[in-house]
C-alpha positions as CSV (number, residue, x, y, z in Angstrom):
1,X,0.0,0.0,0.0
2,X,0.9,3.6,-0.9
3,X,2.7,5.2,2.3
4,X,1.2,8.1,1.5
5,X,-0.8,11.1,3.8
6,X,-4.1,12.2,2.6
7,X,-2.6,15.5,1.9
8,X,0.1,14.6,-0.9
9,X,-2.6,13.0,-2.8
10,X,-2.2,14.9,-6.3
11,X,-2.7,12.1,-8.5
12,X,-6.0,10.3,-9.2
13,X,-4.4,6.9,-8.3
14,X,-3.6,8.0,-4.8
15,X,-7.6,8.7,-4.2
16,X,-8.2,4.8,-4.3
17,X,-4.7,3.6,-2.8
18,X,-5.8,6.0,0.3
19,X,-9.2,5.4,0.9
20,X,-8.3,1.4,0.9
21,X,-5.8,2.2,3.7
22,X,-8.7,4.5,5.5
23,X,-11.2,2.3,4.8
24,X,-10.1,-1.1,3.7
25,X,-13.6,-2.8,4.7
26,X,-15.9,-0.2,3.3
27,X,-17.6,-0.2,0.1
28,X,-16.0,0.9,-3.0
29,X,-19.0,0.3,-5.6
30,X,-21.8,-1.9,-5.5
31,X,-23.0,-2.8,-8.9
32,X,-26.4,-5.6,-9.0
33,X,-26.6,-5.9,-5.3
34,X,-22.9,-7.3,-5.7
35,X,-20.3,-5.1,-3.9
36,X,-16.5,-4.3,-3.6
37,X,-14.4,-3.2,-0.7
38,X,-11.8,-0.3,-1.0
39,X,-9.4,-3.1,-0.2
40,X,-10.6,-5.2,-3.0
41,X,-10.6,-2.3,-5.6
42,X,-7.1,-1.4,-4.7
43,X,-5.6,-5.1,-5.1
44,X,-7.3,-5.8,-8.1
45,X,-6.2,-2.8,-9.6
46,X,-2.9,-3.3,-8.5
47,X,-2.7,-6.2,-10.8
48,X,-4.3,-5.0,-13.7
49,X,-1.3,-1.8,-13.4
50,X,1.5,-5.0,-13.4
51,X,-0.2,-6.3,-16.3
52,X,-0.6,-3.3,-18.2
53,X,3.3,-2.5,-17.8
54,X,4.2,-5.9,-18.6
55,X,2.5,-5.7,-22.1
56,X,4.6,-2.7,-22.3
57,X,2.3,0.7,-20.7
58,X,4.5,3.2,-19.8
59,X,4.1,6.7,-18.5
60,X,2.1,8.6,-21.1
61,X,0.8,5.5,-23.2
62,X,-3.1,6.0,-24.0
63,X,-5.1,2.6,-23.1
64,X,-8.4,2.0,-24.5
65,X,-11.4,1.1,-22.0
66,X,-14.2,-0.6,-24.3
67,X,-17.0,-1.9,-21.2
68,X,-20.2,-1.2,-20.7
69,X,-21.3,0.2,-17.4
70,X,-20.0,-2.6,-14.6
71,X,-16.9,-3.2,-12.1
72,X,-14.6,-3.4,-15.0
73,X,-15.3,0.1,-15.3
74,X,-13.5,1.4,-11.7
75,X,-10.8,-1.9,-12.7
76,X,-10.0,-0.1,-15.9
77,X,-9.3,3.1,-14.9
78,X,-7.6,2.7,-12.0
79,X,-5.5,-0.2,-13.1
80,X,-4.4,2.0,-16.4
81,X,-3.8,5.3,-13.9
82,X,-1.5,2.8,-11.8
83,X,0.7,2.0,-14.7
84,X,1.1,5.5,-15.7
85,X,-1.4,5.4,-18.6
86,X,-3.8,7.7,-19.9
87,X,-7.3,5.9,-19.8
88,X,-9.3,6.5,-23.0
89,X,-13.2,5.6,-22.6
90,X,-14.7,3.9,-26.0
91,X,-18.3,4.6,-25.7
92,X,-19.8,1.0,-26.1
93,X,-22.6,2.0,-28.0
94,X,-20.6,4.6,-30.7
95,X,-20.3,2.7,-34.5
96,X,-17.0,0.5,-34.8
97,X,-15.7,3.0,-37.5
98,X,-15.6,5.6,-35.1
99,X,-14.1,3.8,-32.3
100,X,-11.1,2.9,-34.8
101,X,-11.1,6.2,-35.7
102,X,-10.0,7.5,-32.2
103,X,-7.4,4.7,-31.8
104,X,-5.6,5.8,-34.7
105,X,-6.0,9.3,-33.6
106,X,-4.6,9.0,-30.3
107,X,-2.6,5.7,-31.1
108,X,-4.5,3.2,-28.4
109,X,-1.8,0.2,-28.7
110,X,-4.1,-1.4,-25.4
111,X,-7.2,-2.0,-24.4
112,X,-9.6,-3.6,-21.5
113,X,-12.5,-4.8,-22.5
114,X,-14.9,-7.8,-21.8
115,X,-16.2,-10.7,-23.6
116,X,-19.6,-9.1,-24.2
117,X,-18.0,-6.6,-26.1
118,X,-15.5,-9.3,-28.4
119,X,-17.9,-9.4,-31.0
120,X,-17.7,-5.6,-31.7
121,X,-14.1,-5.2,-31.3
122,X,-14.1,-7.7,-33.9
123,X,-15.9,-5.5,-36.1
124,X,-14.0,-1.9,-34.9
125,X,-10.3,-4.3,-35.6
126,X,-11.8,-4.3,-39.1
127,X,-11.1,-0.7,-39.7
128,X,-7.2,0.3,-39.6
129,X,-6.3,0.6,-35.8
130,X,-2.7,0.4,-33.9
131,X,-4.3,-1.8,-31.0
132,X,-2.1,-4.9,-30.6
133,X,-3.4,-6.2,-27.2
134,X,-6.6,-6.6,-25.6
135,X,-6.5,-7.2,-21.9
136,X,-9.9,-8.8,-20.4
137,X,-11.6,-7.5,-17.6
138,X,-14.3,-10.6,-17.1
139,X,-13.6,-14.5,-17.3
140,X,-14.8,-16.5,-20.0
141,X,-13.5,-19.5,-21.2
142,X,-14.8,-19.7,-24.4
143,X,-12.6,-16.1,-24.9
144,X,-10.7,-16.9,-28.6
145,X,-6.6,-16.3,-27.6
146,X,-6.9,-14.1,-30.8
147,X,-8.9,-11.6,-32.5
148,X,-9.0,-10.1,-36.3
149,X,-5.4,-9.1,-37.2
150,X,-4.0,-11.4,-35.1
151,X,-4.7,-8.6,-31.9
152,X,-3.7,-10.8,-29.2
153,X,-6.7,-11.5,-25.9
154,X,-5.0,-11.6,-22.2
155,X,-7.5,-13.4,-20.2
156,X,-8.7,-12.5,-17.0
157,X,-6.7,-15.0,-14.8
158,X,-3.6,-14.7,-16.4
159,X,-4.3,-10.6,-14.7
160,X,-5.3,-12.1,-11.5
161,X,-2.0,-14.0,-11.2
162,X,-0.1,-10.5,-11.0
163,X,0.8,-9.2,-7.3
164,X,-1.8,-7.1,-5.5
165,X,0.9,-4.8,-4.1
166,X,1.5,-1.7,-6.1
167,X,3.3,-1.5,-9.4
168,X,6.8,0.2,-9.9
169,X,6.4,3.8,-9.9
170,X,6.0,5.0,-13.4
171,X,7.3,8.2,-13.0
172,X,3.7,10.3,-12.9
173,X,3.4,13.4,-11.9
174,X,0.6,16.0,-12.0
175,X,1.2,17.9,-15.2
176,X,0.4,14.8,-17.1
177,X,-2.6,13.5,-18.4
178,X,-4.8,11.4,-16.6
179,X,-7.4,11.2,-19.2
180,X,-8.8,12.3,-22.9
181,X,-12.1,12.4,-23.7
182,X,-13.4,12.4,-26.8
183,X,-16.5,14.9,-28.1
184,X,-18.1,15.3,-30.7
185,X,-16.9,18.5,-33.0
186,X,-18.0,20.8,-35.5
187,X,-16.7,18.7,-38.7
188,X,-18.2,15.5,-37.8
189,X,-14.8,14.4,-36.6
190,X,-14.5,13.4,-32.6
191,X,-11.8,16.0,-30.8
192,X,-9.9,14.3,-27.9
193,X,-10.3,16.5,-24.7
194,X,-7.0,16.1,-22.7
195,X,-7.1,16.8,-18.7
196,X,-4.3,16.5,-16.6
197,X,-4.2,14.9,-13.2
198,X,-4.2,18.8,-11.6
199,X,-6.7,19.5,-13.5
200,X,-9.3,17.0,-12.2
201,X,-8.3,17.3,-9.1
202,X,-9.2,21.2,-9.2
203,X,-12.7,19.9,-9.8
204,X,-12.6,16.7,-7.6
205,X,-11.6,19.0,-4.3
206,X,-14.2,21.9,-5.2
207,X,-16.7,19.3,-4.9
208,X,-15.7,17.1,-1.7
209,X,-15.5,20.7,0.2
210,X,-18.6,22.5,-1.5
211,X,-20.8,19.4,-1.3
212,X,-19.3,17.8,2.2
213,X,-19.2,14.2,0.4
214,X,-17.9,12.0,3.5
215,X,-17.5,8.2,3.8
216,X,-21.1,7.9,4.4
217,X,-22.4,8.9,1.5
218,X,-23.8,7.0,-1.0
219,X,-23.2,8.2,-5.0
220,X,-24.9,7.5,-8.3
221,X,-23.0,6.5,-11.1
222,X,-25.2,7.3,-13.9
223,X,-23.0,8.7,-16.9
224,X,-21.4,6.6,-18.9
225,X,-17.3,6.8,-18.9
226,X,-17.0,8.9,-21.6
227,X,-19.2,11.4,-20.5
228,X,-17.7,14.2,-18.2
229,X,-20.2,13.7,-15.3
230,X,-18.8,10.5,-14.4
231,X,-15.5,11.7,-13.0
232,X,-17.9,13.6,-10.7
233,X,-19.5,9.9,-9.7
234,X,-16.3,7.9,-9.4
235,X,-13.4,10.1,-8.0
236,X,-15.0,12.3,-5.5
237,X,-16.4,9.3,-4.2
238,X,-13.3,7.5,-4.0
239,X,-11.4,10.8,-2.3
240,X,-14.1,10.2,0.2
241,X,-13.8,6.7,0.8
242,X,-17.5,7.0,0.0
243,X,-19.7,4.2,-2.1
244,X,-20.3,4.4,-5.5
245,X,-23.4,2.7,-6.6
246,X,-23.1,1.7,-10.7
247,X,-26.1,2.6,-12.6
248,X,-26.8,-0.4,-15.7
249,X,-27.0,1.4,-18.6
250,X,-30.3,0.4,-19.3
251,X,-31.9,2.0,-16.7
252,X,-31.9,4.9,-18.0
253,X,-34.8,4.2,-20.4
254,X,-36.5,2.6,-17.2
255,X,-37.2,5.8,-15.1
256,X,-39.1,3.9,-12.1
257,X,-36.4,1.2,-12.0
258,X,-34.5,4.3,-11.7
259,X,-36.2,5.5,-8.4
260,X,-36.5,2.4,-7.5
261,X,-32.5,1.8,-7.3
262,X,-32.2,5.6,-5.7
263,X,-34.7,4.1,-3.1
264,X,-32.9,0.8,-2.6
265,X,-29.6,1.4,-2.7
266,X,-30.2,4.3,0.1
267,X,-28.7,7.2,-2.3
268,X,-27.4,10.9,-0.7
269,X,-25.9,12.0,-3.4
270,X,-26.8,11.6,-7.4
271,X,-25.6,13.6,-10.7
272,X,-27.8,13.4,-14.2
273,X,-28.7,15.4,-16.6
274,X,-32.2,17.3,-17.1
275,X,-33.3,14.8,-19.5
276,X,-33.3,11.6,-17.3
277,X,-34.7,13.8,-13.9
278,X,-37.5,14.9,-16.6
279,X,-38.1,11.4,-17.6
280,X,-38.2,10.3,-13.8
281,X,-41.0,13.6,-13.1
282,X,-43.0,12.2,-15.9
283,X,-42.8,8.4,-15.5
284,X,-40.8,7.2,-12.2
285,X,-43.8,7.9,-10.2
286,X,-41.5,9.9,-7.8
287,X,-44.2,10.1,-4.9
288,X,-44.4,6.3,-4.6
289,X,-40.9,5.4,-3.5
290,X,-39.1,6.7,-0.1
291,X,-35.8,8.8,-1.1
292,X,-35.6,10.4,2.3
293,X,-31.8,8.8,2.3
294,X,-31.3,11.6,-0.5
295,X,-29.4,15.2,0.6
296,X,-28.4,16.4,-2.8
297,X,-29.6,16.4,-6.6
298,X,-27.1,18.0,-8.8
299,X,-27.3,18.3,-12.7
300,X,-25.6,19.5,-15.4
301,X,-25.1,19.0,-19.4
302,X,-28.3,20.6,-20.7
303,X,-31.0,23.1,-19.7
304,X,-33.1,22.2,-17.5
305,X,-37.1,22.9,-18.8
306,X,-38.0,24.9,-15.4
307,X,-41.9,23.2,-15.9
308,X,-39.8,19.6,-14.7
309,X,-37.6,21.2,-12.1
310,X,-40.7,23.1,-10.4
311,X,-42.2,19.2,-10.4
312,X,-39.5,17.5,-9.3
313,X,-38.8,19.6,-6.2
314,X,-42.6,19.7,-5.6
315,X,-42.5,16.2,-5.4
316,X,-38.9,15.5,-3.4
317,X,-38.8,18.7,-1.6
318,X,-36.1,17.7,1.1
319,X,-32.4,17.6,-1.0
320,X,-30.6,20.3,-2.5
321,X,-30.9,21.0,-5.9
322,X,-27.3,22.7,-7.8
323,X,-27.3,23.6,-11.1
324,X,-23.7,22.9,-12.7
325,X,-22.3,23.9,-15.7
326,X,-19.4,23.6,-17.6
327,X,-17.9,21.8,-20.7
328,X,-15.7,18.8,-21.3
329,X,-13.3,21.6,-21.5
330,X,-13.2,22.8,-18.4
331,X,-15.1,20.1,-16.2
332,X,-17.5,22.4,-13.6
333,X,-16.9,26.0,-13.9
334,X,-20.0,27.7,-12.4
335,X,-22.7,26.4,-10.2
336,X,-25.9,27.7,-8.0
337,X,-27.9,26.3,-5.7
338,X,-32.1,26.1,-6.8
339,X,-33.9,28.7,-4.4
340,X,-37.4,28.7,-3.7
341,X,-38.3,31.7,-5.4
342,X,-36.8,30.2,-9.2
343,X,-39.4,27.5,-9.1
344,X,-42.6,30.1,-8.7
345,X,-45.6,29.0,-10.9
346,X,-45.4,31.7,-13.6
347,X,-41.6,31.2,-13.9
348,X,-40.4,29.8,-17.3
349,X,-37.0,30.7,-17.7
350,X,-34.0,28.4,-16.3
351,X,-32.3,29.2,-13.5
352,X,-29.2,30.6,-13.7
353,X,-25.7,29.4,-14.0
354,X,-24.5,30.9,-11.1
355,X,-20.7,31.9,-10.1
356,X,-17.7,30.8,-10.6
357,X,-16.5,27.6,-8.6
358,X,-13.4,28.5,-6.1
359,X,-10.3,28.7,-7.5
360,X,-11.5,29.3,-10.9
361,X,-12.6,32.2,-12.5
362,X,-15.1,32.8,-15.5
363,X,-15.8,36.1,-17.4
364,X,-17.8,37.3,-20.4
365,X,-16.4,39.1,-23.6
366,X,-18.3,41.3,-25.9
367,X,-18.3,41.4,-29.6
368,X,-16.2,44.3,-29.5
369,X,-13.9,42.7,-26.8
370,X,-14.8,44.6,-23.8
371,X,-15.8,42.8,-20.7
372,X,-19.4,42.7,-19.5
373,X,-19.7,44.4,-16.3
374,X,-23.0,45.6,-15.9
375,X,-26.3,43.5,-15.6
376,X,-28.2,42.9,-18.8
377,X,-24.7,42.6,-21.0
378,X,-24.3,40.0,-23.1
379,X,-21.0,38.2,-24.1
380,X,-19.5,34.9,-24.5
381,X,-18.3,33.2,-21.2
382,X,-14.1,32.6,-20.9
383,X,-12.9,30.6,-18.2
384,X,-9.6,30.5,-16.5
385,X,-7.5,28.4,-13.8
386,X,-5.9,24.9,-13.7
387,X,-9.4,23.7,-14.3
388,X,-8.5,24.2,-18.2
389,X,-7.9,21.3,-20.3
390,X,-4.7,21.0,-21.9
391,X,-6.4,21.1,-25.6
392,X,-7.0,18.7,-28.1
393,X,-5.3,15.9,-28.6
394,X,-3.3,16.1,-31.9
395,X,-5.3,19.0,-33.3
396,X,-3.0,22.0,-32.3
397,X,-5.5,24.4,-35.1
398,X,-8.5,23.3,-32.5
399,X,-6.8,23.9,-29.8
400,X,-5.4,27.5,-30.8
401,X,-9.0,28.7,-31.6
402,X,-10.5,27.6,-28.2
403,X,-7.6,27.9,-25.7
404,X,-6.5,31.0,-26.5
405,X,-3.5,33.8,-24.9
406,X,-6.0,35.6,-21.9
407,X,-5.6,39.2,-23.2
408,X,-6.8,40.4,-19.8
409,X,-4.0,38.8,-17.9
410,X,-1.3,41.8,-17.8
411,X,1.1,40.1,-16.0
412,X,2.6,36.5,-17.6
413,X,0.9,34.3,-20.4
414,X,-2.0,32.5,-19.2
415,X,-4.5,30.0,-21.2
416,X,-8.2,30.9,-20.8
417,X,-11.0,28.6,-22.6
418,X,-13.4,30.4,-24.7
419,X,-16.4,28.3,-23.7
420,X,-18.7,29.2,-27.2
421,X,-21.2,29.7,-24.8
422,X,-23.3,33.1,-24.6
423,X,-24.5,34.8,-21.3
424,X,-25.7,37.5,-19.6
425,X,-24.6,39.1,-16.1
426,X,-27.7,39.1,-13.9
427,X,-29.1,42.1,-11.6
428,X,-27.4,40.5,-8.3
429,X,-23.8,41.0,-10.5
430,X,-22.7,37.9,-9.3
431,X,-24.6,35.3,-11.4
432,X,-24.7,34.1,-14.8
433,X,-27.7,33.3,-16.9
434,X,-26.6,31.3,-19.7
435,X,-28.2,32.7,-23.1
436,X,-27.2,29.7,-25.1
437,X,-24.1,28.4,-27.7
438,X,-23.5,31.1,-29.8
439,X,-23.7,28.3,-32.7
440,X,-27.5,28.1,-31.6
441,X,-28.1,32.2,-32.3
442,X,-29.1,32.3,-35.8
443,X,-30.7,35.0,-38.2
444,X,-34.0,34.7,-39.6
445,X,-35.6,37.3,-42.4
446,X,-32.9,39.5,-40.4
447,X,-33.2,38.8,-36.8
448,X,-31.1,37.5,-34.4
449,X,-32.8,34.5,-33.0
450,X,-31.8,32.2,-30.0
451,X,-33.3,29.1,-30.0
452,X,-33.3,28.2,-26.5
453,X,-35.8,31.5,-26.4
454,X,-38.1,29.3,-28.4
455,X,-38.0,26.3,-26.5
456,X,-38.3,27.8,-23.1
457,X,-42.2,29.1,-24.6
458,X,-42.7,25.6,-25.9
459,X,-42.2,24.0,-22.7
460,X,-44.4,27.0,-20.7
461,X,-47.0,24.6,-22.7
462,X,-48.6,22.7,-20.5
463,X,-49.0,19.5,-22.1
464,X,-45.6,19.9,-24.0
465,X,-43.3,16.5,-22.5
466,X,-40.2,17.7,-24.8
467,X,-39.4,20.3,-27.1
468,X,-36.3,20.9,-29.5
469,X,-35.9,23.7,-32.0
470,X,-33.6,23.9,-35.0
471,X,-33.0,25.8,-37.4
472,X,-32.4,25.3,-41.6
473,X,-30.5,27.0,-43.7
474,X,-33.0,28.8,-45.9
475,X,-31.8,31.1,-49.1
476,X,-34.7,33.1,-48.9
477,X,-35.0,34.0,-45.3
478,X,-31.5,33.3,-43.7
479,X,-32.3,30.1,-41.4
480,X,-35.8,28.2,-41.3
481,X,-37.2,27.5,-37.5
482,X,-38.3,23.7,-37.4
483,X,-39.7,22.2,-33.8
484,X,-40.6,19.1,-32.7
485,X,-43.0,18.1,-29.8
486,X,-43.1,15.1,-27.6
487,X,-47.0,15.9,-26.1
488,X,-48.3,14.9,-22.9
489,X,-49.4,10.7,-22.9
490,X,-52.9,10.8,-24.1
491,X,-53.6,14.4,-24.7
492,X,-54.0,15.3,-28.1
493,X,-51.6,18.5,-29.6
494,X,-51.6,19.9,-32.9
495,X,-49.1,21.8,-35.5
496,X,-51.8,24.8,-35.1
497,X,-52.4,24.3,-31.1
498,X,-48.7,24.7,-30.5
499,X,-48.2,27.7,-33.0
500,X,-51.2,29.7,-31.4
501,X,-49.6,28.4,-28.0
502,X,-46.4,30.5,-29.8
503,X,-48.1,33.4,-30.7
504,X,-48.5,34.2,-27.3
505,X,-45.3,34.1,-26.2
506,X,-43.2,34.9,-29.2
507,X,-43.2,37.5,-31.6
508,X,-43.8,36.1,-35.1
509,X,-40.5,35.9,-36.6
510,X,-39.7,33.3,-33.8
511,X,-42.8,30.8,-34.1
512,X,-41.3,28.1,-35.9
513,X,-42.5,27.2,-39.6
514,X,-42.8,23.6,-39.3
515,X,-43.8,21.7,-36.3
516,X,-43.7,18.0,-36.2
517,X,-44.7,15.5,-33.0
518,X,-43.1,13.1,-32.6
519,X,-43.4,9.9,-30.1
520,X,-40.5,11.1,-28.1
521,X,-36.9,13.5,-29.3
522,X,-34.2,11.0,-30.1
523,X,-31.3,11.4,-27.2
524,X,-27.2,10.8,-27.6
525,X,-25.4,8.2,-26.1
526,X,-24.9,10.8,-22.9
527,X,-28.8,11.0,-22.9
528,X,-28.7,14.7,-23.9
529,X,-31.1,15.5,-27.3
530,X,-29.7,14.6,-30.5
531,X,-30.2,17.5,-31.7
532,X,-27.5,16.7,-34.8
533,X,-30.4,14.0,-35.7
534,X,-33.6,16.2,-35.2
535,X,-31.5,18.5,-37.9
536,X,-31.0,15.9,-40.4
537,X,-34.6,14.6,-39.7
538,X,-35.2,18.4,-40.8
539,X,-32.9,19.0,-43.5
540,X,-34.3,15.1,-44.7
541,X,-38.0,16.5,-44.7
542,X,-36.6,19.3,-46.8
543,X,-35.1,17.5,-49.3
544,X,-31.7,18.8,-48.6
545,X,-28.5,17.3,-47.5
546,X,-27.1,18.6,-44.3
């Protein structure tokens, strides 16, 4: 075990080795009413780190994890974190060709996976890819010793045979990457996020002290790996020595299995986005299930329709509700806590943003460069501080247009993030209210248009479940404004109801031309709106190619 205090922690490695010499009896995870002790967690890991530097992971190396939601998940990362590696999440769900795409991109010689997933490998190993090694994180004898291209399969005991003391030192230290996540940008092409062990940790120890997590706390982990909300789940958990409770991927589509678990498993503390707490308002029959064991609902990645927060803390009054935001980019960067008075009937804006988390720093720049100051001023939101990512991974012009010299900084060079992301300063001066991306403003017959402006009226609707607006690039007009409805189960909604619903709220160049319902809004493999697939639904029903 690590000889470590709890104060030189400053890798993410150190969280786990720690916590196991804290807590070596506690929960880790629990994962199917199966669980796994700090202890546990820290030995297995211990072998997968030998294993992984045996088949040649050194400091640096990027390692591939390709599992769906399970134990393997913790085993993955903190056995490739142990062996100096940079863990690399493979959304499980994400077509082969793009999963090849990012080993090539980011050179993935190694990855863990499981035998549920061979099959697809098989299929991704098709494409080009440097990966010469899969290591397995699950037993299976049936496992074939090879896959296509003559990748070679370690199996699982062969891992298990390593030591459970800790690897050799790989040289780490807190400038390098811990992780890279990969988004999807502009082109089509996925960008490679890369954070640094600091980094994270600016995050993971803004949230232990602003949220008091403590060993007896009890966490969701909802997003999947490659999402950004999952670091949230897994290490300030583990910095805790708190559980972490590993949500199946399918639940997500099963909102009252959903409650159910956050009843069961006796949760304090979970993280989701808006669209799954909507879906939980709507279907998880919320006032059926006891969730007194919960303190705090926080979520992040999306707006939140104000209609669905008013419900949910009507119905599960007791936690506190934080609204964070931030992108991959930067992690967390602002946050506020729901007050009574944002939830009040006639509401039907978001709440805000809110300030900056300690030890960061965000502020908005004008069109003509000047900083907002005043309430009312609009500008896109910077953000500053070792929260920063490090840029994109092999795409130095990306990374110059987004992590730019801060000009305000007279001082020394410093990086700031240039978030894309349009807000105003509210009346208090200390909060933000975010306004939306400024690739969502568009024109229309010569107005500037924002479409989260259109959706917030749409969802004032009473019977409107979901609501996403787009817009079509139109010679005539500039853009065209489609919208598409999900309407209330068993209440009937028409193209003509909603757009006298708009009338009322909008002014007429903002009701949208074409309104479609739909069963329900298609969602990404993060469980955001697709909105990329409502827009070639649209530019399809046009007869154009997006």
């Amino acid at each position: 075990m690590s000889g470590r205090s709890v104060l030189m922690a400053y890798l993410i490695q150190h969280l786990l080795s720690e916590s196991a010499q804290r807590y070596p009896h506690h929960e880790a995870a629990r994962f199917k009413q199966q669980s796994m002790t700090y202890r546990q967690l820290d030995e297995i890991t211990n072998r997968v780190a030998h294993a992984l530097q045996h088949e040649g992971v050194r400091r640096g190396d990027r390692v591939g994890i390709y599992v769906h939601k399970s134990f393997a998940s913790l085993v993955a990362i903190f056995g490739i974190l142990k062996a100096g590696g940079v863990y690399v999440p493979l959304d499980p769900n994400a077509p082969a060709k793009r999963l090849a795409y990012i080993t090539r991109n980011c050179d993935i010689r190694v990855v863990l996976s499981a035998t549920n997933k061979l099959r697809d490998l098989d299929a991704m190993l098709e494409y080009e890819t440097p990966v010469g090694v899969v290591m397995m994180t699950d037993q299976d004898a049936q496992a074939p010793a090879q896959l296509n291209g003559g990748v070679r399969v370690v199996p699982w005991y062969r891992i298990m045979a390593e030591p459970p003391t800790p690897p050799p030192d790989p040289g780490v230290i807190e400038t390098d990457l811990a992780y890279i996540l990969y988004t999807s940008g502009s082109t089509g092409v996925p960008k490679g996020v890369m954070i640094s062990h600091r980094t994270i940790f600016t995050f993971i120890n803004w949230c232990s002290d602003t949220f008091n997590i403590t060993a007896n706390d009890r966490l969701t982990s909802h997003a999947p790996l490659h999402f950004d909300l999952s670091t949230f789940d897994i290490f300030v958990a583990m910095q805790a020595g708190a559980t972490v409770v590993l949500v199946p991927e399918q639940l997500s589509i099963f909102p009252v299995q959903l409650v159910r678990l956050l009843q069961d498993e006796r949760i304090t503390v979970t993280y989701l986005v808006p669209s799954v707490l909507s879906m939980m308002v709507n279907y998880g029959q919320l006032p059926k299930h006891d969730l007194s064991a919960l303190r705090l609902v926080l979520f992040a990645g999306e707006v939140f329709p104000i209609k669905y927060l008013r419900q949910l803390v009507n119905m599960v009054p007791h936690p506190d509700y934080y609204n964070l935001y931030g992108p991959t980019e930067t992690n967390v960067c602002t946050y506020y806590k729901v007050q009574p008075t944002d939830i009040a009937p006639d509401r039907t804006r978001p709440v805000p943003i809110g300030k900056a988390c300690e030890n960061m720093e965000v502020f908005a720049v004008k069109d003509d460069g000047t900083l907002v100051t005043e309430p009312g001023e609009e500008g896109e939101l910077w953000v500053r501080g070792s929260c920063v990512a490090q840029g994109y991974w092999g795409d130095p012009e990306k990374t110059a247009r987004s992590f730019v010299r801060n000009p305000y900084q007279p001082f020394f060079e410093e990086t700031a993030y240039r978030t894309g992301d349009i807000v105003v300063l509210a009346e208090d001066r200390t909060n933000w209210i975010y306004i939306g991306r400024r690739d969502h403003m568009i024109k229309s017959r010569g107005y500037r248009i924002e479409l989260g402006e259109i959706e917030a009226a749409l969802y004032a609707h009473p019977h409107i479940k979901e609501a996403a607006v787009v817009a079509i690039p139109d010679d005539l007009i500039g853009n065209r404004l489609d919208a598409y409805i999900v309407p209330e189960d068993g209440y009937h909604l028409s193209a003509d109801i909603v757009r006298a619903h708009c009338a009322q709220h909008l002014p007429r160049y903002m009701i949208p031309e074409r309104i479609e319902l739909l069963a329900t809004l298609p969602k990404t493999s993060t469980g955001k709106t697709d909105r990329t697939g409502l827009k070639k639904m649209a530019m399809a029903a046009k007869g154009a190619t997006p």
